[in-house]
VMD Tcl script that draws the C-alpha trace (Angstrom):
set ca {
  {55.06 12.92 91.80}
  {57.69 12.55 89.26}
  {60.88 10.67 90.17}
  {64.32 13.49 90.00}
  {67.95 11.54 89.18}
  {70.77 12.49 88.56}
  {72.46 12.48 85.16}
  {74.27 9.08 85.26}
  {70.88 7.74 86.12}
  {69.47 9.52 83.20}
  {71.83 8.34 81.13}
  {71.26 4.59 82.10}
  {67.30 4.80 81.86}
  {67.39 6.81 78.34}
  {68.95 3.31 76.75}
  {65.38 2.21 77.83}
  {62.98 4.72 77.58}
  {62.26 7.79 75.75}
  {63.15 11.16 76.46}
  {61.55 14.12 76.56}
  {61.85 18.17 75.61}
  {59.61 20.59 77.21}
  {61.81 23.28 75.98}
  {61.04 25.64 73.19}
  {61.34 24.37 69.58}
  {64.22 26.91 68.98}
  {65.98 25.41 72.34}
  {65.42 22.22 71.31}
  {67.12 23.10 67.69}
  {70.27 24.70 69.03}
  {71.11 21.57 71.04}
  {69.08 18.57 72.93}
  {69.60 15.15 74.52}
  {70.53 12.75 71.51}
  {67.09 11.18 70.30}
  {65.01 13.25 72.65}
  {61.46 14.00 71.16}
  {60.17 17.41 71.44}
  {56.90 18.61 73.68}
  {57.59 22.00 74.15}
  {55.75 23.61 76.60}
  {55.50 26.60 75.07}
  {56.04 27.97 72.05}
  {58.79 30.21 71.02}
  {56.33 33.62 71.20}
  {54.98 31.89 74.37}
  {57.93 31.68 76.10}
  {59.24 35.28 75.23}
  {55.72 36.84 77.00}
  {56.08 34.70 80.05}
  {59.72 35.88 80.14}
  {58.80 39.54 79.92}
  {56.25 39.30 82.15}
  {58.26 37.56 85.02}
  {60.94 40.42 84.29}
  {58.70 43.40 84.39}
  {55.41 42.51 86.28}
  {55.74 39.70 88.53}
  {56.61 36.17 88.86}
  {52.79 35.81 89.86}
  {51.53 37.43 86.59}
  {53.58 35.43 84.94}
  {52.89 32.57 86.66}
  {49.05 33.15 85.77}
  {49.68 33.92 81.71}
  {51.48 30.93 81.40}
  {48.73 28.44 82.92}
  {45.99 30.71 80.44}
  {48.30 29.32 77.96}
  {49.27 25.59 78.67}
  {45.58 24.88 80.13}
  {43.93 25.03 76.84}
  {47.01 22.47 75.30}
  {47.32 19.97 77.95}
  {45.62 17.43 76.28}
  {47.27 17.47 73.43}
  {50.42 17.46 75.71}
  {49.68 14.17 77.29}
  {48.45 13.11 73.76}
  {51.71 13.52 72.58}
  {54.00 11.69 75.70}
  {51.74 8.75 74.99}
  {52.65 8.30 71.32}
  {56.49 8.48 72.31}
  {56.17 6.53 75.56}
  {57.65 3.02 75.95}
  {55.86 0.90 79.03}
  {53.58 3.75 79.97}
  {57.10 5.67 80.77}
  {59.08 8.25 79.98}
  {62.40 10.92 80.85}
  {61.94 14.38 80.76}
  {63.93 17.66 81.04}
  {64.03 21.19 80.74}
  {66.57 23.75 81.12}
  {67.50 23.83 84.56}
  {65.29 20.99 85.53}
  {62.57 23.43 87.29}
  {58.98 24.61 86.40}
  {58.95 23.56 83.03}
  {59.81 19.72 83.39}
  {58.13 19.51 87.08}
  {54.46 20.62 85.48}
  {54.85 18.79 82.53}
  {56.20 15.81 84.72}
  {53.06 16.27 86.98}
  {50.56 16.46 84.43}
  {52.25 12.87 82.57}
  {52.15 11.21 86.01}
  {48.66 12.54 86.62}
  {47.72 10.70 83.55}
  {48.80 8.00 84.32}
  {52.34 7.73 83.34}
  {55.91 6.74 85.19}
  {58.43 9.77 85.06}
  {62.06 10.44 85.67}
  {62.73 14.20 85.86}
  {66.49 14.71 84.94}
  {68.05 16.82 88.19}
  {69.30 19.96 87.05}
  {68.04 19.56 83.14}
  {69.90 20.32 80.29}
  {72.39 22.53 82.20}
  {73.21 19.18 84.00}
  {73.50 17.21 80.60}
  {75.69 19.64 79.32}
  {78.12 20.02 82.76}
  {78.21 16.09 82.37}
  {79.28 15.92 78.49}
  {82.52 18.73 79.16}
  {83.65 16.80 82.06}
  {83.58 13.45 79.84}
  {85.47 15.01 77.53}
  {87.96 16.11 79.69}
  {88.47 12.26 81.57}
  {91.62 11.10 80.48}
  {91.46 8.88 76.86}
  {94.18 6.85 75.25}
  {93.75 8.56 71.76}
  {96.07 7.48 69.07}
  {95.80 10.26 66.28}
  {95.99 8.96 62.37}
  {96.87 11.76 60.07}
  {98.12 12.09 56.43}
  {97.97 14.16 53.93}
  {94.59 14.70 51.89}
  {93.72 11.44 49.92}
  {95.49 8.79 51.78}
  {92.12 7.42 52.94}
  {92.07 8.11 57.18}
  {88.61 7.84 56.99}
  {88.33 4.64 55.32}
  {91.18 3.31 57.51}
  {89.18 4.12 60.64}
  {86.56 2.11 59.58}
  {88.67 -0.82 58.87}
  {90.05 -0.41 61.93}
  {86.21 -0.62 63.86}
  {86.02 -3.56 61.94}
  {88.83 -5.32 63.66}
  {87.66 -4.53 67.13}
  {89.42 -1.29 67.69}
  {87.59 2.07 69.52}
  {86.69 4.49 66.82}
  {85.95 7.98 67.02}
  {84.45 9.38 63.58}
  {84.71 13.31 64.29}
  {83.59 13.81 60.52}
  {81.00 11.41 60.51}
  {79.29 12.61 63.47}
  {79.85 16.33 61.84}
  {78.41 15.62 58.27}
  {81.41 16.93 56.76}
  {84.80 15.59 55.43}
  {86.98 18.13 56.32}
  {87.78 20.03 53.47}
  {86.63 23.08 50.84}
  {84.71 20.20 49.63}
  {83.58 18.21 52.68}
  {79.67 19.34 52.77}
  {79.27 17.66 48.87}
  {77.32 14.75 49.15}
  {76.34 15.07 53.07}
  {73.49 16.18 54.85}
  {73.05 19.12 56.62}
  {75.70 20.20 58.92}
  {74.09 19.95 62.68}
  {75.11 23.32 65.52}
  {78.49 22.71 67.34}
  {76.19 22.26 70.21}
  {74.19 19.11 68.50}
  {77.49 18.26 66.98}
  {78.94 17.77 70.52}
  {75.86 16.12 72.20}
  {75.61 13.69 69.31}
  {79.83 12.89 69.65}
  {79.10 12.56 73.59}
  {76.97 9.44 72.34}
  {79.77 7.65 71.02}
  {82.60 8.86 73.43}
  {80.46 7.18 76.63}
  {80.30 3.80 75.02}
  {84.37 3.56 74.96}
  {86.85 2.50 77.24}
  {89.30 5.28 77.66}
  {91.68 3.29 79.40}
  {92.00 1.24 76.42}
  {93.23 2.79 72.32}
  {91.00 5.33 70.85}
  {91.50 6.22 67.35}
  {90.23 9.51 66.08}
  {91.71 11.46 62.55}
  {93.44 14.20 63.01}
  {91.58 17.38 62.51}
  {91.59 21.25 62.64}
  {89.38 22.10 65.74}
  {86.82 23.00 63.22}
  {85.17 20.84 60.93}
  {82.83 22.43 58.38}
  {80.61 24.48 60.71}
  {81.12 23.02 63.68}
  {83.96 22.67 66.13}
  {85.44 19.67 68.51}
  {84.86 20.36 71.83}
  {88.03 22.27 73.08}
  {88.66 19.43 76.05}
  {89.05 16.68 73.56}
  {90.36 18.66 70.75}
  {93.63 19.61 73.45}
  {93.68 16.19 73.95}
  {94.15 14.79 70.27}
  {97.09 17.80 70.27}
  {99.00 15.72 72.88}
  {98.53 12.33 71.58}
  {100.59 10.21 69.37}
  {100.11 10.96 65.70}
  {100.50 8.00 63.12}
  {101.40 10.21 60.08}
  {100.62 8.20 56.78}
  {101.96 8.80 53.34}
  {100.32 7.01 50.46}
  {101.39 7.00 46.81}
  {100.38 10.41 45.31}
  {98.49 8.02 42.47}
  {96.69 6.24 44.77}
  {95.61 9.88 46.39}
  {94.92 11.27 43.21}
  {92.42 8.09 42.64}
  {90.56 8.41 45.39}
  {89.94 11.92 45.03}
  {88.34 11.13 41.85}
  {86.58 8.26 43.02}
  {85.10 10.26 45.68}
  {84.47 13.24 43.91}
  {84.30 13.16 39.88}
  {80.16 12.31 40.31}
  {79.36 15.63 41.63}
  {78.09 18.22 39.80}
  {80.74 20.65 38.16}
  {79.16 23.55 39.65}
  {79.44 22.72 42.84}
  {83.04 21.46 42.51}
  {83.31 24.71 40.83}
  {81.79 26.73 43.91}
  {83.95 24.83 46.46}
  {87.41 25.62 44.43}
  {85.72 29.20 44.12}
  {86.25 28.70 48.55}
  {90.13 28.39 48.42}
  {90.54 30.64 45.30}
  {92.69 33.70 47.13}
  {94.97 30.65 48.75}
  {94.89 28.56 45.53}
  {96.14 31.34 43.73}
  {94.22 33.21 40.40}
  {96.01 30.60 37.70}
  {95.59 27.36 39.68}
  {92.12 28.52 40.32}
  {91.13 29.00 36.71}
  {92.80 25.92 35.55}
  {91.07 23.21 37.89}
  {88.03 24.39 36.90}
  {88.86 24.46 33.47}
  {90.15 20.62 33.76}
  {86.96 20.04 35.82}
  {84.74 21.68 32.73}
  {86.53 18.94 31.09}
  {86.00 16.01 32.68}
  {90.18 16.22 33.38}
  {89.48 14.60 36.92}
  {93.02 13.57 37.89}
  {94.40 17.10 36.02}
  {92.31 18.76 38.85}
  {92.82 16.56 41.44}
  {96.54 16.69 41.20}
  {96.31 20.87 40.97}
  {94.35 20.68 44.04}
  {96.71 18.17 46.31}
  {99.69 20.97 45.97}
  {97.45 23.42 47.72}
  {96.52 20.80 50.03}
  {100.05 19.39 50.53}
  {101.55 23.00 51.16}
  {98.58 23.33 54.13}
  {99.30 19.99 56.13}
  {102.99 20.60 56.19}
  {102.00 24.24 57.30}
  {100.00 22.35 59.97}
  {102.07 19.21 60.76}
  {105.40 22.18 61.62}
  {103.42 23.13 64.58}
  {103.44 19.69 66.46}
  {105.36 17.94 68.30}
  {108.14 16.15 66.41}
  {108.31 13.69 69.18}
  {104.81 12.59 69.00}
  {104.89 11.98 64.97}
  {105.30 8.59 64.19}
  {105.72 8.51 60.14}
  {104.02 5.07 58.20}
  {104.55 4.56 54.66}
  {101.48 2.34 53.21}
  {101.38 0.43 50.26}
  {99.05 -0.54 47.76}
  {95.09 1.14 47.78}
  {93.99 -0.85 50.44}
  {92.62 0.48 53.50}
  {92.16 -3.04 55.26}
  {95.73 -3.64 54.32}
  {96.49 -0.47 55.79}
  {94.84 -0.42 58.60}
  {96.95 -4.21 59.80}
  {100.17 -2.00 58.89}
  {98.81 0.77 61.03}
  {98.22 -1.49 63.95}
  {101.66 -3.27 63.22}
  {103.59 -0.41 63.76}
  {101.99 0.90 66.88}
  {102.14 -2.64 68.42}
  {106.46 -2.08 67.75}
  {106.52 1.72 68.86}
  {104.16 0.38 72.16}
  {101.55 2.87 71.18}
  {98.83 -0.06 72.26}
}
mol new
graphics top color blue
foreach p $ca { graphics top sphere $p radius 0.5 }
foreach p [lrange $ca 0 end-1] q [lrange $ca 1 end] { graphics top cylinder $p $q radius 0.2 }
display resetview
């Protein structure tokens, strides 16, 4: 029979072997274990009858439609957990960690297989990940306004050793009316989060975390409301850069796409823009005017991070001035002045 462990053991064991599925393709798409494979064991349709059956006839009828419809499959089945097995094993899970993962589990180990049912499935996975994100964390919060370069910062700062949290990264989107250009496809909340849960169990929380500061949504998807409250109570290193250097990497970052989707992302803001400074970005964009548009742009997005920046705590905003275009040299001033204000 299948091994059952709990989630911590799960966790351990998926750094060495693969995980499973058996859910439903659509199940699987709304959210699943970061690098899990899919072997659903039934289909979308499939799953729906079984449902309906169990709900209106009996569990016993629906017991019996569902082996009519794995039977025929479960070669194919055990095909498939071969291909993605490493040393003849493999993890699996299912919702609650019941039927679906115990058959499948029995019919791998059957075949010769080693397998580690995850106790209480995806439910359990899930329970784990909000309680991680509520543990306690050392965050230090970079902000700034739009342009001065937080993202590139945080990577400097990974490169010196520091704990890095890259919300945007993990989210496929930079933050802004903008933020989807030039990034692939935004994942659900719920991948968004399992993905993010990946990172956040690799760091130390007793030690500095850095994370940007960010609205609790990003693009499509939103940071999980037990760390988002906690990046609202940590110490915020507010930045300003020169509004040159902003304008320069706007353009830098954003001049090569296409002027109708630069167009189409203004076209977002355009009632909070306003009707004039709406018609003449685009108009400066038509004509490859690049800083013109940038610079229209920045007021809008100045206006919205003071807007944003009034509702904190005063006492938790520590102001930096940078200098120069930098971000390695930035990122030494940023960890100069939280070494001096004890932020370390």
């Amino acid at each position: 029979m299948p091994t059952v462990v709990p989630i911590e053991k799960f966790l351990e064991l998926s750094g060495r072997y693969p995980v499973g599925d058996v859910r439903t393709p659509a199940e699987f798409a709304q959210g699943h274990f970061p690098g899990a494979v899919n072997i659903p064991l039934f289909t979308d349709d499939e799953r729906a009858l079984v449902g309906t059956l169990y709900k209106k006839k009996s569990p016993r009828t629906a017991f019996d439609e569902g082996l009519r419809i794995t039977g025929p499959k479960m070669v194919t089945y055990v095909e498939q957990a071969r291909r993605i097995a490493r040393d003849n094993t493999l993890l699996l899970y299912c919702w609650r960690g019941g039927m679906r993962s115990g058959s499948m589990g029995w019919l791998f180990e059957t075949a010769g297989m080693k397998v580690y049912l995850l106790e209480g499935g995806y439910k359990a996975f899930r329970r784990h990940l909000r309680e991680s994100f509520a543990r306690p964390a050392h965050l230090i919060v970079i902000g700034g306004m739009t342009g001065s370069g937080k993202t590139d910062i945080l990577h400097e700062l990974k490169k010196k050793g520091e704990q890095v949290i890259d919300l945007e990264g993990r989210a496929h989107h930079k933050g802004s009316a903008f933020g989807s250009l030039g990034q692939p496809e935004q994942p659900t909340t719920e991948q968004f989060e399992n993905d993010l849960f990946t990172d956040w169990r690799e760091l130390d929380l007793s030690q500095p975390v850095w994370v940007e500061d960010e609205s609790r949504s990003v693009g499509r998807v939103f940071i999980p409301e037990e760390l988002f409250r906690q990046m609202r109570e940590a110490p915020l290193v507010a930045v300003t850069l020169d509004l040159q250097y902003r304008i320069d990497r706007l353009v830098r970052d954003y001049a090569l796409f296409d002027p109708d989707a630069l167009t189409a992302s203004i076209k977002k803001i355009e009632k909070r823009l306003g009707g004039l400074n709406t018609k003449n970005c685009i108009r400066a964009i038509r004509e490859n005017r690049f800083r013109e548009a940038a610079a229209i742009l920045l007021k809008y997005y100045d206006k919205s991070y003071k807007h944003t920046m009034a509702s904190r705590k005063t006492e938790k905003i520590f102001p930096l001035q940078l200098h120069g275009n930098d971000p390695a040299d930035h990122a030494r001033e940023i960890l100069d002045h939280a070494r001096k204000l004890n932020l370390l």
